[in-house]
PDB file of N, CA, C and O in Angstrom:
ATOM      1  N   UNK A   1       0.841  -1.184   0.000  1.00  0.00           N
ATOM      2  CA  UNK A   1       0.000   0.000   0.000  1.00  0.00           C
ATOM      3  C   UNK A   1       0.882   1.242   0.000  1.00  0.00           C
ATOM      4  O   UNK A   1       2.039   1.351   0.408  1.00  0.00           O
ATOM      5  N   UNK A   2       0.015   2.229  -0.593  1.00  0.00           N
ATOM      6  CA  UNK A   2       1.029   3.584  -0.428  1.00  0.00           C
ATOM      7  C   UNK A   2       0.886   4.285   0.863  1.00  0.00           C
ATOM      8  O   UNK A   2      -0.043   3.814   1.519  1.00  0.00           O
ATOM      9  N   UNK A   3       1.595   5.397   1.521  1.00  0.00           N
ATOM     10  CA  UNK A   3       1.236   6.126   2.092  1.00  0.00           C
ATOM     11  C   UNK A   3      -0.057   6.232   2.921  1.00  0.00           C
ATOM     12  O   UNK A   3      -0.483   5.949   4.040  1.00  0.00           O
ATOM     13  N   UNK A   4      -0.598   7.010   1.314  1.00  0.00           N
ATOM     14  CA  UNK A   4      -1.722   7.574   1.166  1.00  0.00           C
ATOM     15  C   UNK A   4      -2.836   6.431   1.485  1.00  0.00           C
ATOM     16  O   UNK A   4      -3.827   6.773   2.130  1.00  0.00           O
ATOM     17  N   UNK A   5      -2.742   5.480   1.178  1.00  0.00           N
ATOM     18  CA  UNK A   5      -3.777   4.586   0.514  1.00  0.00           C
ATOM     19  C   UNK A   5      -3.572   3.834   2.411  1.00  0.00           C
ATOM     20  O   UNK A   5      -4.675   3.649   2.924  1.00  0.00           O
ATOM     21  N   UNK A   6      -2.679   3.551   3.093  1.00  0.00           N
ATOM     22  CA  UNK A   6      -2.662   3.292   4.268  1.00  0.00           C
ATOM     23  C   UNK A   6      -3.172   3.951   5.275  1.00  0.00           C
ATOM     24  O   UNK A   6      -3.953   3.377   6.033  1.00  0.00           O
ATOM     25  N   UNK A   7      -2.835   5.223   5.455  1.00  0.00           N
ATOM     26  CA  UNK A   7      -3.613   6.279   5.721  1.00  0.00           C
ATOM     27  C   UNK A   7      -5.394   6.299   5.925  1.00  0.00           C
ATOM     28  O   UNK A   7      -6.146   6.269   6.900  1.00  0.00           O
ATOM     29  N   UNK A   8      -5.521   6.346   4.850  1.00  0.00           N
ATOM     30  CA  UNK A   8      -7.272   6.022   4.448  1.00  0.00           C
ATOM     31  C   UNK A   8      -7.836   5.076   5.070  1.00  0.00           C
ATOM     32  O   UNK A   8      -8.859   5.245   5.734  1.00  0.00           O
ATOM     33  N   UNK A   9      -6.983   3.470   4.877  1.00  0.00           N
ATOM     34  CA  UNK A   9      -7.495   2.822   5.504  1.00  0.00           C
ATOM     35  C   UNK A   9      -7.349   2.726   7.508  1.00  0.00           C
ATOM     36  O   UNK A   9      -8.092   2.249   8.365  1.00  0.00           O
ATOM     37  N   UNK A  10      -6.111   3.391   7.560  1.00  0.00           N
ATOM     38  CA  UNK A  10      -6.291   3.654   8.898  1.00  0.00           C
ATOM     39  C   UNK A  10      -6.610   4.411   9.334  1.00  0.00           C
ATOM     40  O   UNK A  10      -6.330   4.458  10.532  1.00  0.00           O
ATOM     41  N   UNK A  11      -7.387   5.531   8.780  1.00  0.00           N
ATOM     42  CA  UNK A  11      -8.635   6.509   9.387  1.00  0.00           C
ATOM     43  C   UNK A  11      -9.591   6.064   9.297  1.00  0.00           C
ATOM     44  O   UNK A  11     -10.439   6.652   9.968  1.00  0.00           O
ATOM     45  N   UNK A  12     -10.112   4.832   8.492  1.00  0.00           N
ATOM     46  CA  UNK A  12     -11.486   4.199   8.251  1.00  0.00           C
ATOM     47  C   UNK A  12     -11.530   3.035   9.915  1.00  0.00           C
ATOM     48  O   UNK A  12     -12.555   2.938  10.590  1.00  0.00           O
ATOM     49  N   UNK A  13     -10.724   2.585  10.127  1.00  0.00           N
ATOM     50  CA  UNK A  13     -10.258   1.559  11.129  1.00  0.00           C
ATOM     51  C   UNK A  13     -10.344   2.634  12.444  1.00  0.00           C
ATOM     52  O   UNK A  13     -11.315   2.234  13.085  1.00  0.00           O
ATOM     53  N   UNK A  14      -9.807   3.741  13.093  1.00  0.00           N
ATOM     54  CA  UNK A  14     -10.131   4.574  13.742  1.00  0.00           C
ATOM     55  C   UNK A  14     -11.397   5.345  14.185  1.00  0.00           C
ATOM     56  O   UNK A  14     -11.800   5.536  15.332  1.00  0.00           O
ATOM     57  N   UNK A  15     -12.030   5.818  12.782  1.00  0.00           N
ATOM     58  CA  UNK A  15     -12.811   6.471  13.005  1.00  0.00           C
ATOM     59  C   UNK A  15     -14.216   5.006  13.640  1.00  0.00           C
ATOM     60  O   UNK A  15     -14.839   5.116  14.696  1.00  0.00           O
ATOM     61  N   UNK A  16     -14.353   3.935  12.759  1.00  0.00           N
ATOM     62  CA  UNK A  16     -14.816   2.540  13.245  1.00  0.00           C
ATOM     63  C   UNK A  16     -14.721   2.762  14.689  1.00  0.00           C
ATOM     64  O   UNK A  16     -15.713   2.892  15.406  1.00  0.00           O
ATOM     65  N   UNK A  17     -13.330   2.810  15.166  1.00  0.00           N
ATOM     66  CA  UNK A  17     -13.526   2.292  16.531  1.00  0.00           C
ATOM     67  C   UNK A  17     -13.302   3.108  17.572  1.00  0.00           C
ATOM     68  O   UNK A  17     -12.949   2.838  18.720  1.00  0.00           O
ATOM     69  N   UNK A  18     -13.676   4.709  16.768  1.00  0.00           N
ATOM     70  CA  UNK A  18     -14.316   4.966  18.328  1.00  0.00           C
ATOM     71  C   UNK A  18     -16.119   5.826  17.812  1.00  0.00           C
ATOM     72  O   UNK A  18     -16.686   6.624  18.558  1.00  0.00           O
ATOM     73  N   UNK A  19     -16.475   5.548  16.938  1.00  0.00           N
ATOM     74  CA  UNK A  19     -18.083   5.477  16.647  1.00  0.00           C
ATOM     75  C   UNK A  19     -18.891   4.403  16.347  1.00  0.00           C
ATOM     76  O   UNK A  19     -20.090   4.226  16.565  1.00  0.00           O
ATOM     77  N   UNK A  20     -17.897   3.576  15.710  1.00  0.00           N
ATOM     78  CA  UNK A  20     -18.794   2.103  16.199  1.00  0.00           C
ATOM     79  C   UNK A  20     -19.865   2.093  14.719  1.00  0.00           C
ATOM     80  O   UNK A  20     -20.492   1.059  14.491  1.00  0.00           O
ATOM     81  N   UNK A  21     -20.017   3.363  13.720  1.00  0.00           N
ATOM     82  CA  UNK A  21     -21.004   3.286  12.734  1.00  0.00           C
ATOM     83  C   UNK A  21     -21.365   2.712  11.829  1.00  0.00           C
ATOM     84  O   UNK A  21     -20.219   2.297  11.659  1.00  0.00           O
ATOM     85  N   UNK A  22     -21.867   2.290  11.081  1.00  0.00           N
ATOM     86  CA  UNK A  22     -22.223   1.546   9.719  1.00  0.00           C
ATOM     87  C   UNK A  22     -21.242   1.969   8.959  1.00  0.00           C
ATOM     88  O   UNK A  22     -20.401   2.802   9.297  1.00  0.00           O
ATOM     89  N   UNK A  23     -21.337   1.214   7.536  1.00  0.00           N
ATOM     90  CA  UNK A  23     -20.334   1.633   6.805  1.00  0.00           C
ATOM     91  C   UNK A  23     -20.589   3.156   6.352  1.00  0.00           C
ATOM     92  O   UNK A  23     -19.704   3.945   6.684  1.00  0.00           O
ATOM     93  N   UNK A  24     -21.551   3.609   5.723  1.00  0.00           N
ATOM     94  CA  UNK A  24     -21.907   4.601   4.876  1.00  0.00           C
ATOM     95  C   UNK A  24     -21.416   6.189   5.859  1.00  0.00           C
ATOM     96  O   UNK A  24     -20.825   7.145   5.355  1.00  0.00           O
ATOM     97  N   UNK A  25     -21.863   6.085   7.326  1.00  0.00           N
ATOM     98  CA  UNK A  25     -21.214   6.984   7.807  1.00  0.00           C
ATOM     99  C   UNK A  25     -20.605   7.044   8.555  1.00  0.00           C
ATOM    100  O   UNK A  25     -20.701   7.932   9.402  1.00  0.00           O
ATOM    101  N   UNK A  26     -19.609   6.027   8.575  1.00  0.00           N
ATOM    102  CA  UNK A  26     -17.819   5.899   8.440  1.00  0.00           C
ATOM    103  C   UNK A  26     -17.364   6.639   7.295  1.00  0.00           C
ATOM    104  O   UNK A  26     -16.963   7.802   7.338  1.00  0.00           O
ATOM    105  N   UNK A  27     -17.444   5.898   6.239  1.00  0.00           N
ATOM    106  CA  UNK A  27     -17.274   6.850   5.211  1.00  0.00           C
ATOM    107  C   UNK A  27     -17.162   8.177   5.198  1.00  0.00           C
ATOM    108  O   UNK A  27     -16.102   8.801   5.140  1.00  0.00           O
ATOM    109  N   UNK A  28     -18.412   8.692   5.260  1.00  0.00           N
ATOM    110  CA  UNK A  28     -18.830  10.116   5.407  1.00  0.00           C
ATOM    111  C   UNK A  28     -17.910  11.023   6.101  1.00  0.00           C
ATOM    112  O   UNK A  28     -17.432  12.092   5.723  1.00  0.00           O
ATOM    113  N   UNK A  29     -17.768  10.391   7.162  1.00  0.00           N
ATOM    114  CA  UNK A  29     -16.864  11.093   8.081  1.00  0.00           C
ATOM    115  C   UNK A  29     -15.557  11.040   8.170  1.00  0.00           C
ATOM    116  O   UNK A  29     -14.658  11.592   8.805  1.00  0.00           O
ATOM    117  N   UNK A  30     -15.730   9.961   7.100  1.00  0.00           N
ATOM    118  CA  UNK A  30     -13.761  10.201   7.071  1.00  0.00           C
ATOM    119  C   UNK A  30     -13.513  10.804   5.613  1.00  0.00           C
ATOM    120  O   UNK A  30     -12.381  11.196   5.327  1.00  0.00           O
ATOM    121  N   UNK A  31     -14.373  10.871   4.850  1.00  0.00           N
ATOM    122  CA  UNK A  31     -13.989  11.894   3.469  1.00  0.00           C
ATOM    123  C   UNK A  31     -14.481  13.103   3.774  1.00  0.00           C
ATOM    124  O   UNK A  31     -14.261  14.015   2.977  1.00  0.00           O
ATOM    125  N   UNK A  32     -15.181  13.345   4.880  1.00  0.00           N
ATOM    126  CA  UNK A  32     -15.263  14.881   5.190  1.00  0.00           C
ATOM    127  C   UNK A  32     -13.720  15.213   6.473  1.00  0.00           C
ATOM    128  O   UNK A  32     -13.701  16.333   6.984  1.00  0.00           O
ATOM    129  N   UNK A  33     -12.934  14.519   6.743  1.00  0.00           N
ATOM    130  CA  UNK A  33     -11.969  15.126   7.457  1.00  0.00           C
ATOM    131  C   UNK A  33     -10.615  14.974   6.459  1.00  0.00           C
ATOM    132  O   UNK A  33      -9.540  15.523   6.698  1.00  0.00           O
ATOM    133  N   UNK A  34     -10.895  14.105   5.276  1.00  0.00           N
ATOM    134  CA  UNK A  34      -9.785  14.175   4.083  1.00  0.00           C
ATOM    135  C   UNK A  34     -10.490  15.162   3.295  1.00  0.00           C
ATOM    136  O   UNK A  34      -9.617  15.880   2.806  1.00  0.00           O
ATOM    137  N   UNK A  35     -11.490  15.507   2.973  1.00  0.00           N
ATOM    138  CA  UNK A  35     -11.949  16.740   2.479  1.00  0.00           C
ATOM    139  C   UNK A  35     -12.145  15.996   0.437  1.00  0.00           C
ATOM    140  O   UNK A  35     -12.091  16.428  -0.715  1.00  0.00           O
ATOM    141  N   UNK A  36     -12.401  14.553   1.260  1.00  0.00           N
ATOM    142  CA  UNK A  36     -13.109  13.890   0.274  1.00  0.00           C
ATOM    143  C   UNK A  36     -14.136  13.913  -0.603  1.00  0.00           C
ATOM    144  O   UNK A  36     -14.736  14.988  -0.588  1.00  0.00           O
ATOM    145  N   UNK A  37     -14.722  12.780  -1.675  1.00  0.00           N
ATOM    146  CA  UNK A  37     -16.020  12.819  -1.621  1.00  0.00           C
ATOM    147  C   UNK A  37     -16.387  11.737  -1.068  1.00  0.00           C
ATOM    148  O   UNK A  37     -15.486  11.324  -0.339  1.00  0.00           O
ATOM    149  N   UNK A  38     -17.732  10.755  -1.067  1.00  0.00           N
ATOM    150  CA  UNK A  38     -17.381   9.936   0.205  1.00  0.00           C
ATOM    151  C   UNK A  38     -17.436   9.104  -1.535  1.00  0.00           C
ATOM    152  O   UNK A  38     -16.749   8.092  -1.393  1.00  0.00           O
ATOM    153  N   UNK A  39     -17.662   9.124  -2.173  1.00  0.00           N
ATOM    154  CA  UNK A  39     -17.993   8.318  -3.712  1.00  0.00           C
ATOM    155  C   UNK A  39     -16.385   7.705  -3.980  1.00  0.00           C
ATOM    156  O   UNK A  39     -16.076   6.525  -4.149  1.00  0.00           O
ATOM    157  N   UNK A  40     -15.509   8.871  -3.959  1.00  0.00           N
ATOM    158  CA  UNK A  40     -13.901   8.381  -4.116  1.00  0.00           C
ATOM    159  C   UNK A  40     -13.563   8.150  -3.158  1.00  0.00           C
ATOM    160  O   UNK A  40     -12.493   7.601  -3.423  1.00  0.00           O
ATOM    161  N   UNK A  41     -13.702   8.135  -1.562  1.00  0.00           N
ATOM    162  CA  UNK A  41     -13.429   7.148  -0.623  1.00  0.00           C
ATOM    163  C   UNK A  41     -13.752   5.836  -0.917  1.00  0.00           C
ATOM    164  O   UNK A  41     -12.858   4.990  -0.933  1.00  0.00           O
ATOM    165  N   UNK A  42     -14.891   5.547  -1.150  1.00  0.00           N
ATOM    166  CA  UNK A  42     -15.487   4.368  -1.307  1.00  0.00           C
ATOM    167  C   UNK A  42     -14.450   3.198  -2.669  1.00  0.00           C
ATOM    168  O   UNK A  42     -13.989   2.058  -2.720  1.00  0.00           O
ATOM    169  N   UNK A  43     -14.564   4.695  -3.738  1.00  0.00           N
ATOM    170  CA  UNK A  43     -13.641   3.281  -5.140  1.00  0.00           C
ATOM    171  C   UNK A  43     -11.882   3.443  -4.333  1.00  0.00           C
ATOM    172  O   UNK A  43     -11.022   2.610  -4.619  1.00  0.00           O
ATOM    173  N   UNK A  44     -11.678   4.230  -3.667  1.00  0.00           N
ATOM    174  CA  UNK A  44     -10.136   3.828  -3.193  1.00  0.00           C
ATOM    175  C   UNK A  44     -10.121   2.469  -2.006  1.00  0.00           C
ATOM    176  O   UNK A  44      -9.172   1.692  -1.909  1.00  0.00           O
ATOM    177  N   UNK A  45     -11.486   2.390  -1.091  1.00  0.00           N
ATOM    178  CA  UNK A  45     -11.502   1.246  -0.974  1.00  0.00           C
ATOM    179  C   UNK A  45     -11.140  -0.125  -1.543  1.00  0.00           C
ATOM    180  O   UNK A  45     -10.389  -1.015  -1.145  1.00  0.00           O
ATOM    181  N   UNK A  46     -12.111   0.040  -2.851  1.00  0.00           N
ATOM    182  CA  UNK A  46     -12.441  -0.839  -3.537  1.00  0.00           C
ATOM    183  C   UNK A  46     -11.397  -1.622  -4.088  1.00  0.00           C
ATOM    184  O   UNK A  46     -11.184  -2.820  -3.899  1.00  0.00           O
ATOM    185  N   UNK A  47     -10.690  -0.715  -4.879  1.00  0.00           N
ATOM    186  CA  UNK A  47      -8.701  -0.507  -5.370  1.00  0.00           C
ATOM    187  C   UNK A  47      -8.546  -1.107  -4.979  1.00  0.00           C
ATOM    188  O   UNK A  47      -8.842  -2.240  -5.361  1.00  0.00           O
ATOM    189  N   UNK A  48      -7.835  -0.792  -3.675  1.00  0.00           N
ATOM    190  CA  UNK A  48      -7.598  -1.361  -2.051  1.00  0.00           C
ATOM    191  C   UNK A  48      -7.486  -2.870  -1.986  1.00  0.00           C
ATOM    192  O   UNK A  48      -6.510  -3.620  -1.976  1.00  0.00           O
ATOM    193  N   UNK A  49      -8.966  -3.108  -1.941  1.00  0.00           N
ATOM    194  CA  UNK A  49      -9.403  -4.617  -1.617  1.00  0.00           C
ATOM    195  C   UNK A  49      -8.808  -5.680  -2.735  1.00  0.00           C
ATOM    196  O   UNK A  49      -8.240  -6.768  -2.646  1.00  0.00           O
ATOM    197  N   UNK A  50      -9.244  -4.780  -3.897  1.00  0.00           N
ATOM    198  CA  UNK A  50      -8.502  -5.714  -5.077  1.00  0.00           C
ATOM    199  C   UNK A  50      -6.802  -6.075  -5.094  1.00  0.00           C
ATOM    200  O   UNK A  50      -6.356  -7.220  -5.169  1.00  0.00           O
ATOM    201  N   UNK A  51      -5.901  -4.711  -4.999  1.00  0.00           N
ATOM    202  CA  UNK A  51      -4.988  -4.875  -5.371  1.00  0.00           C
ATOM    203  C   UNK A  51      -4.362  -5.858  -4.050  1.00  0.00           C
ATOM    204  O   UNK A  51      -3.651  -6.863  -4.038  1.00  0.00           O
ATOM    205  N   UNK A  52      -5.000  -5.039  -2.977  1.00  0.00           N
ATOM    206  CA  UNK A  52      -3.939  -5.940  -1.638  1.00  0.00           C
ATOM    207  C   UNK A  52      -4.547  -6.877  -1.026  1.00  0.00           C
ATOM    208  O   UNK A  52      -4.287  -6.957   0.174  1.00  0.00           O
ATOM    209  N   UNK A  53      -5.395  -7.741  -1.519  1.00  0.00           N
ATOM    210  CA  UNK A  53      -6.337  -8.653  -0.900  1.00  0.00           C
ATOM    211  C   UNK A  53      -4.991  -9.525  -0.425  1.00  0.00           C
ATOM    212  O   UNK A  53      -5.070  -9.295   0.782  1.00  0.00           O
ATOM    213  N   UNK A  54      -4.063 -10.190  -0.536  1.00  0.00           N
ATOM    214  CA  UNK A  54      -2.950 -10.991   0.168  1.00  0.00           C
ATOM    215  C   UNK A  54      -1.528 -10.023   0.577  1.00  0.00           C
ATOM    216  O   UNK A  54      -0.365 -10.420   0.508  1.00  0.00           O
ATOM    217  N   UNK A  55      -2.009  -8.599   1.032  1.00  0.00           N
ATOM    218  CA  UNK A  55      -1.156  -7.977   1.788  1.00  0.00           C
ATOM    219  C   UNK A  55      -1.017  -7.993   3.024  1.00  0.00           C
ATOM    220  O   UNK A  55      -2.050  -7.628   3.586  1.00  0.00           O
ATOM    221  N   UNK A  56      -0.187  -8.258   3.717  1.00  0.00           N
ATOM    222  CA  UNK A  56      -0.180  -8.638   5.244  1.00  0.00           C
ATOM    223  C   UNK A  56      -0.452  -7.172   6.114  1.00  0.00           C
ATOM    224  O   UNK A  56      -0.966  -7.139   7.233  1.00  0.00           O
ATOM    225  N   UNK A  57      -0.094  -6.249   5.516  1.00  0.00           N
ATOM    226  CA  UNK A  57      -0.140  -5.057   6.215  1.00  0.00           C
ATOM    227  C   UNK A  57      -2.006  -4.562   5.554  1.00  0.00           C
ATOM    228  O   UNK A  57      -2.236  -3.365   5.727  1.00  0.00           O
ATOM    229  N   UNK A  58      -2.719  -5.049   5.150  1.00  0.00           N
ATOM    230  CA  UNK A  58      -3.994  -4.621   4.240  1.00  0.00           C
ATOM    231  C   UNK A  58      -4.919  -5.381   5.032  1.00  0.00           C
ATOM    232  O   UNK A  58      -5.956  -4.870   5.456  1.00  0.00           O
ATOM    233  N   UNK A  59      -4.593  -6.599   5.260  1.00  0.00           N
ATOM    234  CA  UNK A  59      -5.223  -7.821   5.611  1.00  0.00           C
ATOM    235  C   UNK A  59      -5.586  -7.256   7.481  1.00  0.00           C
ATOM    236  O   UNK A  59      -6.696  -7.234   8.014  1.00  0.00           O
ATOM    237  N   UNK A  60      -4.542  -6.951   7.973  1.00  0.00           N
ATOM    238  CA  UNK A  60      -4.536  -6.618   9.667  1.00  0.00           C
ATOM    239  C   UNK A  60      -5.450  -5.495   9.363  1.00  0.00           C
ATOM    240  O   UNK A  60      -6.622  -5.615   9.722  1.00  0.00           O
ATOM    241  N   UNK A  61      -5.063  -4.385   8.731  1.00  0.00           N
ATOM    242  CA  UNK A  61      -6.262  -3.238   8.590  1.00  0.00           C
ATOM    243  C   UNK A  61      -7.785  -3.420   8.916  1.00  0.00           C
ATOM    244  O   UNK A  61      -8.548  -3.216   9.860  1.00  0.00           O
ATOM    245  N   UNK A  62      -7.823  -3.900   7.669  1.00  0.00           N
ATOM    246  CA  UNK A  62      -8.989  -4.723   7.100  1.00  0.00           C
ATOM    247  C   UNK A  62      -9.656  -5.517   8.041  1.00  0.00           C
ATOM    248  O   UNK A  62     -10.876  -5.359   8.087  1.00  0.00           O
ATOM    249  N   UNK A  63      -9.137  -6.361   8.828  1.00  0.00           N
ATOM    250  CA  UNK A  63      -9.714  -7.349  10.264  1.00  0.00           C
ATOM    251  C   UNK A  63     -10.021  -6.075  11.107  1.00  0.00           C
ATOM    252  O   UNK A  63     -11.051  -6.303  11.742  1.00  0.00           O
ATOM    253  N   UNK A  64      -9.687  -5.198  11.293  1.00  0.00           N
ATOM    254  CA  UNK A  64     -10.431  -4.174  12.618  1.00  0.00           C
ATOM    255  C   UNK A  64     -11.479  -3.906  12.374  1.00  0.00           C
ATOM    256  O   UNK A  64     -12.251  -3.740  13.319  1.00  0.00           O
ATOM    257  N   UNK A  65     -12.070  -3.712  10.704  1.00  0.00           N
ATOM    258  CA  UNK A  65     -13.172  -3.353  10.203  1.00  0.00           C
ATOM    259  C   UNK A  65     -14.143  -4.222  10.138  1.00  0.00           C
ATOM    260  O   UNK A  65     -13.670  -5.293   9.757  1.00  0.00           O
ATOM    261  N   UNK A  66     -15.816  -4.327  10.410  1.00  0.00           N
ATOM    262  CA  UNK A  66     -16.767  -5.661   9.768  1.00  0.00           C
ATOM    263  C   UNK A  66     -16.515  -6.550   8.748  1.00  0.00           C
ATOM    264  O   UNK A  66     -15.941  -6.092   7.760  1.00  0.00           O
ATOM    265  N   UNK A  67     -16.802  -7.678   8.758  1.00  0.00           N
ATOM    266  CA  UNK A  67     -16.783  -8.185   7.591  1.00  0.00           C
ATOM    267  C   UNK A  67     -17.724  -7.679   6.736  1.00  0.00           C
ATOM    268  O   UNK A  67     -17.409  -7.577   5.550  1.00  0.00           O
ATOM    269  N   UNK A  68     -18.949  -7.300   7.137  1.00  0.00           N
ATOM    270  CA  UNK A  68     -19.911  -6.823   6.309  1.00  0.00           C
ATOM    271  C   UNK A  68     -19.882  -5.381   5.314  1.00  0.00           C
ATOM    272  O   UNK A  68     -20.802  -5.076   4.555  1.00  0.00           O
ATOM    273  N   UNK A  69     -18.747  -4.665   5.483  1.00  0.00           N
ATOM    274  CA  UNK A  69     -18.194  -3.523   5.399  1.00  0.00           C
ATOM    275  C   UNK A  69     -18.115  -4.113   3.744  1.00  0.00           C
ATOM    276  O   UNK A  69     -17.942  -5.327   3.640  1.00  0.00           O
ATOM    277  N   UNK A  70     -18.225  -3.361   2.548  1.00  0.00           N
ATOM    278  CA  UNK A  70     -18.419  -4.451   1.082  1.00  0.00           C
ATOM    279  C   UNK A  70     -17.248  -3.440   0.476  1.00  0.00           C
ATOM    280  O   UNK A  70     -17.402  -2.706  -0.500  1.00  0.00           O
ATOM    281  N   UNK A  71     -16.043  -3.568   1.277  1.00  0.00           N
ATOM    282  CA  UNK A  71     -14.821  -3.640   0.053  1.00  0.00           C
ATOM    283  C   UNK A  71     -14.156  -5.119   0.422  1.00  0.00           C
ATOM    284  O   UNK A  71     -13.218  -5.557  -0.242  1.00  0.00           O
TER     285      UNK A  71
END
């Protein structure tokens, strides 16, 4: 993962655990403090899931979050 793209996912993993919210406003709230949209939060997820699905550092991320969470 890059930087950037680590980042994202560890503000998505944060903001999760200390609001506890659904996916949609998780989201929300973390492309309004990247000054996102939550639409390109969502496909950098998506990226994400595809490119690093057997990344060890993607994979630990990723486990803090629901499974139900659909990246």
């Amino acid at each position: 993962m890059t930087p950037k793209e680590r980042e994202l996912l560890q503000g998505m993993c944060n903001c999760y655990a200390s609001c506890g919210d659904d996916f949609e406003n998780t989201v929300g709230m973390v492309a309004s403090a990247r000054d996102r949209t939550q639409l390109d939060v969502k496909e950098s997820l998506v990226t994400m899931a595809k490119n690093y699905a057997s990344d060890k550092d993607y994979l630990t991320l990723r486990g803090r979050l629901p499974a139900e969470f659909p990246f």
